[in-house]
SEFITI-150835 format. One record per residue (C-alpha): residue number from 0; residue in three letters; z, y, x. Coordinates in steps of 0.1 Angstrom, whole numbers, plus 5000, padded with zeros to 4 digits. Layout:
// residues N
<atom><n>NUM</n><res>ALA</res><zz>Z</zz><yy>Y</yy><xx>X</xx></atom>
...
//
This chain:
// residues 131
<atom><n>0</n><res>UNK</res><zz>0332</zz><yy>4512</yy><xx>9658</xx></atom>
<atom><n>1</n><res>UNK</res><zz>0303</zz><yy>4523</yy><xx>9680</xx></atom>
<atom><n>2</n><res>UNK</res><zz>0295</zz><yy>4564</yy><xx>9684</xx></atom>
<atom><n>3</n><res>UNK</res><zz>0264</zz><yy>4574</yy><xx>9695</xx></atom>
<atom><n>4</n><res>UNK</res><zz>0248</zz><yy>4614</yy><xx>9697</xx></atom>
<atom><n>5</n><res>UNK</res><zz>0217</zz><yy>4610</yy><xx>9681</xx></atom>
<atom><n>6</n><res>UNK</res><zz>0196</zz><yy>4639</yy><xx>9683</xx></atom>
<atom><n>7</n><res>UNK</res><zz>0221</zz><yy>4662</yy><xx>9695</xx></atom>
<atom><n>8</n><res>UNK</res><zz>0218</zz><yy>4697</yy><xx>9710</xx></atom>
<atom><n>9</n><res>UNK</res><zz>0244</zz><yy>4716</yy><xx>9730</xx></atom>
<atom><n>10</n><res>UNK</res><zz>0235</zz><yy>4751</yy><xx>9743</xx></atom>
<atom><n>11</n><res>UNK</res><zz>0251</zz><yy>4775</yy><xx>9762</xx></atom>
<atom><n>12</n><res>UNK</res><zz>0288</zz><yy>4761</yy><xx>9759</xx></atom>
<atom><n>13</n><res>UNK</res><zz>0320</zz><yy>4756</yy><xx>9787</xx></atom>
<atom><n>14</n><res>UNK</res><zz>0314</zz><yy>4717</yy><xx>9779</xx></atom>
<atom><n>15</n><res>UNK</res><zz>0285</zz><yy>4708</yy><xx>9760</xx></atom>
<atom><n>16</n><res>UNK</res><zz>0298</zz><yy>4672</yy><xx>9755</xx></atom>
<atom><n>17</n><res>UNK</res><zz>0334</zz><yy>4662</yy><xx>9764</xx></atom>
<atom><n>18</n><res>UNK</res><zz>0342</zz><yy>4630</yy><xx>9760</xx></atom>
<atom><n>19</n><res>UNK</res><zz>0374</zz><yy>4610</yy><xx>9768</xx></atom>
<atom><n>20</n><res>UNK</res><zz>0368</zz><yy>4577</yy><xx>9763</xx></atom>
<atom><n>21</n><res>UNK</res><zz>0342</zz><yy>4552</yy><xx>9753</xx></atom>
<atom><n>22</n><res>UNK</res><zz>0336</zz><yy>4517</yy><xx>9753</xx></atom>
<atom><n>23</n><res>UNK</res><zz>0304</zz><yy>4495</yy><xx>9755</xx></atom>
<atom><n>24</n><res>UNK</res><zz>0286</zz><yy>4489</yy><xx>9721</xx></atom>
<atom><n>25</n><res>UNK</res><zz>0289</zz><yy>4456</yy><xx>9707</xx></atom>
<atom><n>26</n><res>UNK</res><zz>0251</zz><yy>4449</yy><xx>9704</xx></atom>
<atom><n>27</n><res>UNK</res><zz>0251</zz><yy>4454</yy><xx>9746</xx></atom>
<atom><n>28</n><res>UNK</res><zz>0224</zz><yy>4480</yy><xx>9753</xx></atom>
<atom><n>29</n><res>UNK</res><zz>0222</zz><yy>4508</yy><xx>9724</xx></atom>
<atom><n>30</n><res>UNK</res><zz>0231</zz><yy>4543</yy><xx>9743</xx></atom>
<atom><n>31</n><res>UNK</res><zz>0258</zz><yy>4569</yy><xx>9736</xx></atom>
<atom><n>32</n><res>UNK</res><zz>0236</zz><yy>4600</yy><xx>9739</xx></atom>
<atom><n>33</n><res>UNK</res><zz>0196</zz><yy>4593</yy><xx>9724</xx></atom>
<atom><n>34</n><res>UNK</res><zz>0172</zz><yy>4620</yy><xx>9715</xx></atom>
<atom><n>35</n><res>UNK</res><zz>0197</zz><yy>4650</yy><xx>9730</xx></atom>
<atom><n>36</n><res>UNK</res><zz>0189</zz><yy>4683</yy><xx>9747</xx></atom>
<atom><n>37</n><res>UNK</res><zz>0212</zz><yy>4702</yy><xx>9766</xx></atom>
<atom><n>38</n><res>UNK</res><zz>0212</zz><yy>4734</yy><xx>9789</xx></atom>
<atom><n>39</n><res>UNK</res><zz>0240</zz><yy>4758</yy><xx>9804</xx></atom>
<atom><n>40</n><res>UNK</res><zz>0267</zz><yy>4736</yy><xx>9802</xx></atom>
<atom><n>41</n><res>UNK</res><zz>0289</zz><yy>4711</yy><xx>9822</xx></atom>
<atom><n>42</n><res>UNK</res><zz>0285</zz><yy>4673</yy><xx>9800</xx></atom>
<atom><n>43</n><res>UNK</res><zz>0322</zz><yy>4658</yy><xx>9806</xx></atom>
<atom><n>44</n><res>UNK</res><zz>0315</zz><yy>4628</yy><xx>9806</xx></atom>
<atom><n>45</n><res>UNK</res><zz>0341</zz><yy>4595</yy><xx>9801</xx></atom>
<atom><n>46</n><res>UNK</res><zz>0358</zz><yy>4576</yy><xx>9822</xx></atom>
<atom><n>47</n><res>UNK</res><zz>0350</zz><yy>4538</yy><xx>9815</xx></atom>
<atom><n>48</n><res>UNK</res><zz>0324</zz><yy>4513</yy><xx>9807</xx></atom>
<atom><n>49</n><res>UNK</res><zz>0284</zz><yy>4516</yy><xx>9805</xx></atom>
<atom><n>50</n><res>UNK</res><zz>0278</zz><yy>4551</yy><xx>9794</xx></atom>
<atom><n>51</n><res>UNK</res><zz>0239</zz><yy>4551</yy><xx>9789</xx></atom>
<atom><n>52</n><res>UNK</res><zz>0220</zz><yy>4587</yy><xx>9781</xx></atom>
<atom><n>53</n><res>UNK</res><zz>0181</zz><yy>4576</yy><xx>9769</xx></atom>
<atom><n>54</n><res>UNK</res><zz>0154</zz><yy>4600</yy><xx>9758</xx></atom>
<atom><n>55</n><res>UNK</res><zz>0170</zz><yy>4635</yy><xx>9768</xx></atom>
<atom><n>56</n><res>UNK</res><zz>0161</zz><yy>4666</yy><xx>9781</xx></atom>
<atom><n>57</n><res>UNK</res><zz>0188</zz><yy>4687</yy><xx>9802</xx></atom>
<atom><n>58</n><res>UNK</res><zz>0176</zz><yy>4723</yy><xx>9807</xx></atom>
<atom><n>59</n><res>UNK</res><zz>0185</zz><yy>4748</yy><xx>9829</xx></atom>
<atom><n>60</n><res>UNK</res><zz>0224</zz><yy>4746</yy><xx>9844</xx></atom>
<atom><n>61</n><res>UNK</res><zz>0234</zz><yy>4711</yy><xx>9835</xx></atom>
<atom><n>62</n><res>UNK</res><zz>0262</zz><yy>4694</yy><xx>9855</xx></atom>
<atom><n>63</n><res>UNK</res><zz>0271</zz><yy>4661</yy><xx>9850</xx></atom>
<atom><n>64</n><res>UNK</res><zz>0307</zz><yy>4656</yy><xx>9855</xx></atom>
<atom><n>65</n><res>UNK</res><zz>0320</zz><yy>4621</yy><xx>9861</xx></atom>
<atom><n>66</n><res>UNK</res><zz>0355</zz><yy>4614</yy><xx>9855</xx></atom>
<atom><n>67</n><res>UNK</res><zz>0364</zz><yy>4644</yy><xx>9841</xx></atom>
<atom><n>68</n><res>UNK</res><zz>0395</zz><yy>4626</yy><xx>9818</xx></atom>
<atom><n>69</n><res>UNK</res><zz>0406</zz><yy>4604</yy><xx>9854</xx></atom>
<atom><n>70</n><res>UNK</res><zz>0447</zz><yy>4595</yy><xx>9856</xx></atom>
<atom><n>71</n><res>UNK</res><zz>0458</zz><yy>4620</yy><xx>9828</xx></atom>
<atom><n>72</n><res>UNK</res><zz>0477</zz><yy>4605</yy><xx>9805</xx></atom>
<atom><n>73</n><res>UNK</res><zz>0469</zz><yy>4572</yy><xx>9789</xx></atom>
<atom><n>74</n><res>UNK</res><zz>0435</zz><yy>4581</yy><xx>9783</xx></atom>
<atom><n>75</n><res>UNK</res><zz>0421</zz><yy>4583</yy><xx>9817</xx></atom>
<atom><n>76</n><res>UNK</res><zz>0426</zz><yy>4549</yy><xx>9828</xx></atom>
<atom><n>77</n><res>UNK</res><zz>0400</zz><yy>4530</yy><xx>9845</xx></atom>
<atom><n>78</n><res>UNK</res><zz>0381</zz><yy>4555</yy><xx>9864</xx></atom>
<atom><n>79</n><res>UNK</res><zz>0350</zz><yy>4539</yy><xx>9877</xx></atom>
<atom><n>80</n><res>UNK</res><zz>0321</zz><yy>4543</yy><xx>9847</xx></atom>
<atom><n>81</n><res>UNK</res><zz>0286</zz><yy>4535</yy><xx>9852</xx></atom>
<atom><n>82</n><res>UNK</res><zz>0261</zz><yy>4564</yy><xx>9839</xx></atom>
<atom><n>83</n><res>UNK</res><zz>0227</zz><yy>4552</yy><xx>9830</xx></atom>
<atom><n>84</n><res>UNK</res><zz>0202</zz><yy>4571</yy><xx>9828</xx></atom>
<atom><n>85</n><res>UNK</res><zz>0170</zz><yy>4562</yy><xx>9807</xx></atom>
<atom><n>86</n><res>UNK</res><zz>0136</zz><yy>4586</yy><xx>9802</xx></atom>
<atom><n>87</n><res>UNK</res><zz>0158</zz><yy>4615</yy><xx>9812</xx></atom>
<atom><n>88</n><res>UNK</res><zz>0138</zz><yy>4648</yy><xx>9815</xx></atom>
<atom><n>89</n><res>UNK</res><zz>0153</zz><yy>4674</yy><xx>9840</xx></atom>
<atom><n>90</n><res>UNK</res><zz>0138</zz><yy>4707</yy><xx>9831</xx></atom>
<atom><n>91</n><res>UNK</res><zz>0164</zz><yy>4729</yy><xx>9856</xx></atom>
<atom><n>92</n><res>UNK</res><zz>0145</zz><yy>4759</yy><xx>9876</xx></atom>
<atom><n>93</n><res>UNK</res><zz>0171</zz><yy>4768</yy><xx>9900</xx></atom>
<atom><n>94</n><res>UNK</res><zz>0170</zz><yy>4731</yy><xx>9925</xx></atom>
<atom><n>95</n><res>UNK</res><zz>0196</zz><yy>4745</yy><xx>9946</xx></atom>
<atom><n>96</n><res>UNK</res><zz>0224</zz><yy>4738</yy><xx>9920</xx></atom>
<atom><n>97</n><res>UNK</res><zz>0246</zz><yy>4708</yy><xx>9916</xx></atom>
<atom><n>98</n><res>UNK</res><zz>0242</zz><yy>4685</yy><xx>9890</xx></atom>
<atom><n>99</n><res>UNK</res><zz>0266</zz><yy>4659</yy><xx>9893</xx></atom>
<atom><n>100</n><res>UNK</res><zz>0302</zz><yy>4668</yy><xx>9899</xx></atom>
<atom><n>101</n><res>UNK</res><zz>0327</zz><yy>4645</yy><xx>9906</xx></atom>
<atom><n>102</n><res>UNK</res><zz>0367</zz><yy>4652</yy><xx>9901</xx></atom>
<atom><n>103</n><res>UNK</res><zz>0380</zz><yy>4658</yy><xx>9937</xx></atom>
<atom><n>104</n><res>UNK</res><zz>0417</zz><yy>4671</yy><xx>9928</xx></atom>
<atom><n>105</n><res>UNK</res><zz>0449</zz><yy>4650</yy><xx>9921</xx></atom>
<atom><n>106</n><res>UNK</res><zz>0464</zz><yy>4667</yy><xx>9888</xx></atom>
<atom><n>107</n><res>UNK</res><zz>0493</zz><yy>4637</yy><xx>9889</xx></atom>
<atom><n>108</n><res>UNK</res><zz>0525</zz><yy>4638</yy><xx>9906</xx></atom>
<atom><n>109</n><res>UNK</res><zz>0515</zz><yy>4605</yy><xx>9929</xx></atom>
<atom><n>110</n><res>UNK</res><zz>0493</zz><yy>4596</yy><xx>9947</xx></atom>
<atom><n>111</n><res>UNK</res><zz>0479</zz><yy>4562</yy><xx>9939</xx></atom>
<atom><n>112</n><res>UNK</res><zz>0450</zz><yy>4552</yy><xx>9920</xx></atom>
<atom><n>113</n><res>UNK</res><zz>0435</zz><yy>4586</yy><xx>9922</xx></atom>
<atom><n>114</n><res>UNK</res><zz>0400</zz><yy>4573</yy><xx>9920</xx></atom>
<atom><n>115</n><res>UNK</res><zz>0371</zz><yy>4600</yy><xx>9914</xx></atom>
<atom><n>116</n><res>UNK</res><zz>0341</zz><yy>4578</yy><xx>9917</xx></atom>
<atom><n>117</n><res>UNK</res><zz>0311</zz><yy>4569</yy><xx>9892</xx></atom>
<atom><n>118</n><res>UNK</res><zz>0282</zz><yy>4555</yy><xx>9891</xx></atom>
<atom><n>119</n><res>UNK</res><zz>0246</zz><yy>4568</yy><xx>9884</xx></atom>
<atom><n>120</n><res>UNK</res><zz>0220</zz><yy>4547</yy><xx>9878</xx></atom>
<atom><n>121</n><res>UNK</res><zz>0185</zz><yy>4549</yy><xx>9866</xx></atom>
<atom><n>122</n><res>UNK</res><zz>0177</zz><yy>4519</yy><xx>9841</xx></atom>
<atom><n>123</n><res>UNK</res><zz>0149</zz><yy>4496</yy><xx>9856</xx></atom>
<atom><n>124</n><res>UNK</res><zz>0117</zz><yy>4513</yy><xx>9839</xx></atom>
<atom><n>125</n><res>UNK</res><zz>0130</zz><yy>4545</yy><xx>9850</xx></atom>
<atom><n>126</n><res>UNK</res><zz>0138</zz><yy>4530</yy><xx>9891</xx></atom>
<atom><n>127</n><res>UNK</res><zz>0102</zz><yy>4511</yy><xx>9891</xx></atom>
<atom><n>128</n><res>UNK</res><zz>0089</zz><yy>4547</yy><xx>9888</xx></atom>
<atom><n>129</n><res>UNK</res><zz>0100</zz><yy>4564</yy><xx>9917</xx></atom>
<atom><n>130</n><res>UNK</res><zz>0100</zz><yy>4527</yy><xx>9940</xx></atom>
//
């Protein structure tokens, strides 16, 4: 089945979402986070598929970490997501901080496939905005 966060909020926490694995919904556009607010937290967020995050507000001291589950185990397998993001509010005073993180460590005894990529894209409403 399909999981989606609806109207979640996450304060304050080591990982305000952390989150494995995922997979595309079967009706092709609904989003995994909707209607959310988060703040002083790192969002873990999966490693596959479209991830899409519509209608949310991330406060103060929000990173968004791609990847986070990459190579371990038999979770972490395909390591190149897409993250869209949809009327996303970013309410953070302090501009000099990250907010995307990307793995950059090999945690596996080999070296292949180590991919720590991701990427973040705004959906087309959101792009024709700032065009």
């Amino acid at each position: 089945g399909d999981i989606q966060y609806n109207g979640h909020n996450s304060h304050d926490n080591l990982n305000l979402i952390y989150w494995k694995e995922t997979k595309n919904f079967q009706n092709g556009c609904s989003a995994h986070i909707t209607d959310g607010h988060y703040s002083n937290g790192n969002m873990a967020l999966p490693d596959m598929a479209t991830f899409i995050i519509e209608n949310t507000t991330f406060g103060d001291g929000v990173s968004l970490e791609a990847n986070h589950h990459c190579n371990v185990g038999v979770t972490g397998v395909l390591c190149m997501p897409q993250y869209v993001l949809h009327n996303v509010q970013w309410k953070n005073s302090n501009k000099g901080k990250k907010w995307v993180q990307f793995q950059s460590g090999n945690f596996q005894g080999h070296n292949a496939n180590q991919n720590h990529g991701g990427v973040f894209t705004l959906s087309p409403s959101d792009a024709d905005k700032v065009m």
